[in-house]
N, C-alpha and C positions, 0 to 999 in steps of 0.2 A: 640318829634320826630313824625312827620304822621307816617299813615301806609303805605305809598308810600315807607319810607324810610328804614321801618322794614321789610319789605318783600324785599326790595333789599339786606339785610344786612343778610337774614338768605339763602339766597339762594346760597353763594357760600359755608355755613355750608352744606347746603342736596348736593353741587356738591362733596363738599371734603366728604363726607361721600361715596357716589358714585364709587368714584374714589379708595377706598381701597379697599385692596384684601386681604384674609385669611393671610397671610402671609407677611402684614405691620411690620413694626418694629415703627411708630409709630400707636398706637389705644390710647384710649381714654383714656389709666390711666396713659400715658406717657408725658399728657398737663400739664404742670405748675398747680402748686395748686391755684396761685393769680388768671386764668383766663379760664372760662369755654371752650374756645375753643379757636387758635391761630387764628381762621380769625374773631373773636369778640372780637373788641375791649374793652379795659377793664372798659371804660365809658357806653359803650352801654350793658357791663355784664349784670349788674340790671337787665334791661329793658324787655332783653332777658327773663332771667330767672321767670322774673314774667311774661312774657306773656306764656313762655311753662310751667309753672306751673297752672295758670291758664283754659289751654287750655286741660291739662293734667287730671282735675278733670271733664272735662266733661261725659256724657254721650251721645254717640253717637246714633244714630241710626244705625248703619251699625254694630255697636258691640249689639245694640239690637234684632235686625233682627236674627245676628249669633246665639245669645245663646237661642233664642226662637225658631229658625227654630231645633235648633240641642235636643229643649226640649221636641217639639214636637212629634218626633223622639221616645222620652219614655215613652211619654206619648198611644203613639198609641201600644207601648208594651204592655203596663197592657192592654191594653182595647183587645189585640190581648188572652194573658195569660187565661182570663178569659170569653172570649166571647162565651165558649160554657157550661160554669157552669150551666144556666139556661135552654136554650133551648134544653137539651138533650132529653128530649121526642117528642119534633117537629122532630127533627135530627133521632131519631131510627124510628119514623113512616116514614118518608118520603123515608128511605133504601130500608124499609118494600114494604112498595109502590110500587114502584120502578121496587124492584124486583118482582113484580107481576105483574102490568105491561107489562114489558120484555115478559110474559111468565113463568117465574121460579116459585117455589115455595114460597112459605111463607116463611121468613128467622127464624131461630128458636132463643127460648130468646138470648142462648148462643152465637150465630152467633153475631145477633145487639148488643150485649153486647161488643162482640170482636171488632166489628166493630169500636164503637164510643170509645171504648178505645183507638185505632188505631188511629183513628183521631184526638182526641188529644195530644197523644206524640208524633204523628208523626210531631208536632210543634218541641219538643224538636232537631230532625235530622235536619232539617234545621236552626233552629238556634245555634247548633252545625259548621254547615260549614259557615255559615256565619260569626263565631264568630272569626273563623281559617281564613277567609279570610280578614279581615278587614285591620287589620295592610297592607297586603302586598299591597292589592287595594286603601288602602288609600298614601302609598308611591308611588304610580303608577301612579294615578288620579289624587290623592291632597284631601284631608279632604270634600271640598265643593263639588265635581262631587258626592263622595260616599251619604251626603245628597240626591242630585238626584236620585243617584241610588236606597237608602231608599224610597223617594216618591213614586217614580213608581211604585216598583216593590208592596208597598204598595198599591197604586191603582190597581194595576193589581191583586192583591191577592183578594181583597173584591167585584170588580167585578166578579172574576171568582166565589164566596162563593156565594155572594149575589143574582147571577144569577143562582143557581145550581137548583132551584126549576119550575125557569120558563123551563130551558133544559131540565129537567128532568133529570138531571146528576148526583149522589153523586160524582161523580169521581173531578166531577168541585168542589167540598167541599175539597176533599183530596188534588188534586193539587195545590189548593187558599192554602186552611195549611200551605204543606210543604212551598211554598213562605215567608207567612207569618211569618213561622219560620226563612229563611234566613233574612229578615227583622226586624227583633228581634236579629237576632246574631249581625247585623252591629249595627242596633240602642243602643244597649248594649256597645257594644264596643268602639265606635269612641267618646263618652263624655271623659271618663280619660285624652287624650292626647290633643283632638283637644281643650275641655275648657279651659288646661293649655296650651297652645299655643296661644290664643288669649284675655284671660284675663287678668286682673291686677292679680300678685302675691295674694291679700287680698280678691279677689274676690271668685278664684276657690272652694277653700273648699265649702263655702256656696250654689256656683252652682249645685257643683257637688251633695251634699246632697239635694237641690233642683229637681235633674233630678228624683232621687230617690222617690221620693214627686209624680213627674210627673207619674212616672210608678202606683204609688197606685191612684193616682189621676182620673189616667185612670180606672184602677179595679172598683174604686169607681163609675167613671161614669157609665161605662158598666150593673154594678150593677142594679142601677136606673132605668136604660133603659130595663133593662130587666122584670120591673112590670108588673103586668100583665094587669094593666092601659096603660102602653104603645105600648111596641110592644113585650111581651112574647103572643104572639097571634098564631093558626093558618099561619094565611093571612101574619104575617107583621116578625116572627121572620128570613126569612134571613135577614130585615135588622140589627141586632142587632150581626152575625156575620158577615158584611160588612162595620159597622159605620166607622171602623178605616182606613178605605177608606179619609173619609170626613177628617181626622187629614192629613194624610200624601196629601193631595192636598193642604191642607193650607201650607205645607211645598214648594209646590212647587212655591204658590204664592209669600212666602217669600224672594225663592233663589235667583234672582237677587240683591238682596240687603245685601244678604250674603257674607262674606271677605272671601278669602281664606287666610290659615293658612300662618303666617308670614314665623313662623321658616322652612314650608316645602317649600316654595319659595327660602330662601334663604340655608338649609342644603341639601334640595333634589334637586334642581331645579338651583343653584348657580348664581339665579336672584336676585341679591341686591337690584335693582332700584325699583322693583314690590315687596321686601319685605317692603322696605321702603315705596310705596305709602297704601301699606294693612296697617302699622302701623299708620299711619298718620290717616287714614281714621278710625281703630280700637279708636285711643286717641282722635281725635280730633285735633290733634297738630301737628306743624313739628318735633318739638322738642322730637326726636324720638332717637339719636341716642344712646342714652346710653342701650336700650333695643337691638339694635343693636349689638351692641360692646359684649355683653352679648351672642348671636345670636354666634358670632364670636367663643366665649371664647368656646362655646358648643360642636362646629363644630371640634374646635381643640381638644379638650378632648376624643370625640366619634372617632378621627380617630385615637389617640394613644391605645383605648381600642376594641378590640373584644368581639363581643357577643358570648355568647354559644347558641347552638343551642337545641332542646329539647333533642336529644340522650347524646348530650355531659351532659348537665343538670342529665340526669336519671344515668350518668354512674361516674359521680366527686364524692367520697366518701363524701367530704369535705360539700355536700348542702344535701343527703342521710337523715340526720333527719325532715331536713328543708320541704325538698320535703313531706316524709310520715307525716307530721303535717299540710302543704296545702291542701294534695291530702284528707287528712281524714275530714278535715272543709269542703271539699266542698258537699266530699260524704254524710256529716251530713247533710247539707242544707236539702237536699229531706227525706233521709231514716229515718230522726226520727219523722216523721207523716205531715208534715204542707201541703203537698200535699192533704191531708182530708181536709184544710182550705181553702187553695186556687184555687183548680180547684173540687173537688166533695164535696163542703159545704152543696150543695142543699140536693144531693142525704144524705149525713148524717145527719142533720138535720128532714128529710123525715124522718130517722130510728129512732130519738130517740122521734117522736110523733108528729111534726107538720106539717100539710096542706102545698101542695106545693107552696101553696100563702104566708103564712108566713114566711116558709123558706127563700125564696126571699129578702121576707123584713131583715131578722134576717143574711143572707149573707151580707148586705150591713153594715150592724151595727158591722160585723166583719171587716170589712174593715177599718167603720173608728176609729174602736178601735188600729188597728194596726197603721193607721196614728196617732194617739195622743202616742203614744208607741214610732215612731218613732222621732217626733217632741219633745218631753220631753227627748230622747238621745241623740240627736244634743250635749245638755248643759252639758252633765254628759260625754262623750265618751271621752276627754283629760283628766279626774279625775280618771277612772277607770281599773283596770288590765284586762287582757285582758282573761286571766286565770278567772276569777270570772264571768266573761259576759259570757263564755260557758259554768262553770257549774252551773250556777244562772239558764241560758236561760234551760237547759238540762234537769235539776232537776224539773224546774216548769212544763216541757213540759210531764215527763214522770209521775208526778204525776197526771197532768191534765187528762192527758192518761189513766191512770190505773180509775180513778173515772169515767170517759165516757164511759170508758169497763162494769163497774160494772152497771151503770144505763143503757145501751142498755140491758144487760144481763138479769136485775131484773127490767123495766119499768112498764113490765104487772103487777106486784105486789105490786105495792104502784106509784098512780097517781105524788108525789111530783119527784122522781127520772126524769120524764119525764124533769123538770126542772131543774134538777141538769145537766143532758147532755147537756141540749141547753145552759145554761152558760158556760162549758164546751170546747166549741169551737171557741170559740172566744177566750179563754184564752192557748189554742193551739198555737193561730197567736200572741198573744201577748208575751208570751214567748221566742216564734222563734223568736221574733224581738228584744228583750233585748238581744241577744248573740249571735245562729246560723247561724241568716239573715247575718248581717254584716259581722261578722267577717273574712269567708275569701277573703271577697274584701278588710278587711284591713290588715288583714295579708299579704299579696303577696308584699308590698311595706316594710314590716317591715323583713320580712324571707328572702329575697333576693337583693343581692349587684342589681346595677343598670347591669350588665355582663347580667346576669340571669336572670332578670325579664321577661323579656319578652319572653322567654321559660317558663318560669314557670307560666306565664297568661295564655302561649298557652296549658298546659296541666292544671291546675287549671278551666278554660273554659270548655275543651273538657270534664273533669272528670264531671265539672258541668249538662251538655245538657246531657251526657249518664246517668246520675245518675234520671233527669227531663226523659228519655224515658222510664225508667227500671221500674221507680215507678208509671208513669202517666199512661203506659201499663199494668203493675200487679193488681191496685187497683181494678178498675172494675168488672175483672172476682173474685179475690179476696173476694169481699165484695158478690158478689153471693153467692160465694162456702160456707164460714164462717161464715156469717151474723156477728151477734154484738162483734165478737171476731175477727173482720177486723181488730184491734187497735194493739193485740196482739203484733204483727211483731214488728210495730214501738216503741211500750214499749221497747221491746228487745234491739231495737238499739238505742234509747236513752241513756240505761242503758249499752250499750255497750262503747259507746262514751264518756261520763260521766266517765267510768272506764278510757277508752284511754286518755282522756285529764289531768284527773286525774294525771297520773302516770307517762304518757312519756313524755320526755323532756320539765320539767318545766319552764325553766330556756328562751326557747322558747317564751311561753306566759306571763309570768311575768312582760312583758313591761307594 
């Protein structure tokens, strides 16, 4: 048979596909078993079948474009997370400056101290509300406009950061931040739904652990970039908090070429025809409708089921343990130290004896100690309880903890100890990433019915960003006031957590 012939013969398949509506009484599990579909003949079955099978294992480009543009996305997160690790000394003179300048005074330690604390958690508030907007902007928009709105608002941030020196503006640094933060809530959020929406079933996992990759990948970079070979200079460190400018504009170059989401075409939008040409165009194939028909089954499920909402969530006896075992993973994230790791490496580092030049270097080498951590968990995270990843992760973190207290505390007294801290933290991040890191982005799909989830992302989220404001704000002045006994706090809550997890509702983690 040409392909003159084969394309006349599948096209009244995509008309009858078309032509159904939610509420057919024939759909697709109601054809005859002998024959793939009633307007294909059962001669030209075969034929069919091998060519949408065929056309089904392809890779597209337009499913390429989607998951690189949507990767980019987290990638420009790490590089946002840590983009002021290094250049905090540029960042407290240029306040300083500033404000003298102006006219004002000298700002005193305590002031700039507050200052730059401030301007780094104040990352955490905006991508707190970003993280609460997403879902609803993305049912509003469509998956692919909110990408846009990631790009931009991304450009707009790193301009506004990038350019605060030439203005003479810190204010231009705080306002590019909080953006940047909203830019982070969305970019965070919109991979879970939209990579399961547009990928193959076999696919997602690996992506989505992939995005993860992207976010340290950016750390990583950032890192680099911030040597003092490069641009931890003087003259050139705004650009090193504006690069992630340069990610989210390649997003934008991408976006024409990016699908919008099938299922939000056809469940939000109740455009079959345009869900059907995104799937085509996502496989490669016509031969789309069983993904379809699936599409259908979904649509009908979500309208027999209601969602709870977050008050209904906090107030149902029935989710009460579930909820205080999300809420306490998430809290752990931040409160039991890795904030020392990942946004004031440098500054601790500095304290247990090395030059701010080394530090630098000795920051990145955490970095990709945490990626090799996490890429060696990929293979081990379906073998192991989920109970043992938190108090494995918890246990190492607060021992690490207490030996980095004791070498700040006693470094003046024996040169070797200076060495014992600097390993020390790096094994901080490593730790938090065998159990802490993950686990409550996997828990929230294991603790709650599909009703609930999504209330309980939205406060598992929100507890997240205020947990990232409370700590990223505290440390700072903290490590002034305390010096080498900064660690303390987070011993406590390690060993706090490690008891909670311990003892309350096992039967929860034990999966």
């Amino acid at each position: 048979m040409n392909g003159t012939t084969e394309k006349s013969e599948l096209e009244p398949v995509e008309k009858h596909l078309l032509g159904k509506t939610f509420d057919s009484h024939h759909d697709d599990k109601t054809w005859p078993a002998e024959s793939t579909h009633p307007l294909v003949s059962k001669g030209d079955e075969k034929q069919v079948s091998q060519e949408g099978n065929k056309k089904s294992g392809r890779t597209t480009w337009p499913l390429i474009a989607t998951v690189t543009c949507t990767l980019f996305g987290m990638s420009a997160t790490g590089i946002c997370k840590s983009a002021l690790n290094s250049p905090q000394n540029f960042i407290k003179s240029f306040m300083n400056e500033t404000a003298i300048s102006r006219g004002h005074d000298p700002l005193t330690h305590e002031q700039v101290t507050s200052l730059y604390a401030l301007l780094s958690a104040i990352l955490a508030l905006g991508s707190c509300v970003g993280s609460l907007l997403t879902q609803k902007v993305a049912d509003s928009i469509g998956r692919k406009l909110v990408l846009l709105v990631i790009g931009v608002l991304g450009v707009v941030s790193a301009l506004l950061m990038g350019l605060s020196v030439e203005a003479r503006s810190p204010e231009m640094l705080f306002v590019g931040r909080a953006i940047s933060g909203i830019t982070i809530g969305f970019s965070t959020s919109l991979p879970p739904f939209f990579m399961a929406e547009v990928l193959p079933r076999h696919l997602v996992g690996p992506v989505l652990m992939a995005s993860q990759m992207c976010s340290m990948m950016g750390s990583l970079a950032i890192a680099i970039l911030s040597f003092d070979e490069i641009f931890a200079t003087p003259e050139l460190w705004p650009t090193i908090v504006g690069v992630h400018g340069v990610v989210c504009f390649l997003m934008l170059v991408l976006l024409p070429w990016v699908v919008q989401s099938p299922s939000f075409l056809l469940l939000a939008k109740n455009n079959e025809k345009a869900a059907l040409t995104a799937l085509q165009k996502l496989r490669g194939t016509s031969y789309v409708h069983e993904e379809i028909s699936e599409l259908k089954e979904l649509a009908l499920s979500k309208s027999k089921k209601s969602k709870l909402t977050v008050i209904q969530l906090l107030r149902d006896r029935s989710q009460a343990r579930a909820c205080v075992v999300s809420i306490g993973s998430f809290i752990c994230w931040f409160f039991t130290g890795v904030v020392t790791v990942v946004f004031y490496s440098v500054i601790l580092l500095q304290s247990a004896g090395l030059s701010l030049r080394v530090s630098r270097y000795m920051s990145s080498a955490t970095i990709v100690l945490g990626i090799a951590v996490v890429v060696v968990l990929i293979f081990f995270i379906p073998r192991l309880k989920r109970r043992h990843m938190m108090l494995g992760g918890l246990a190492g973190m607060f021992l690490s903890e207490l030996v980095l207290t004791l070498a700040l505390v006693f470094r003046n007294q024996a040169d070797w100890l200076k060495y014992v801290g600097i390993v020390c933290v790096p094994l901080i991040g490593m730790f938090h990433a065998l159990g802490p890191a993950p686990l409550p982005w996997i828990l929230l799909p294991e603790l709650f019915d599909t009703e609930a989830r999504g209330a309980a992302s939205s406060v598992g989220v929100t507890t997240f960003y205020l947990s990232f404001f409370v700590v990223g704000y505290a440390f700072p002045p903290m490590q002034e006031a305390i010096g080498p006994y900064c660690i303390l706090p987070f011993m406590g809550m390690s060993a706090f957590f490690f008891v909670f997890f311990f003892f309350f509702n096992l039967k929860l983690l034990d999966a």
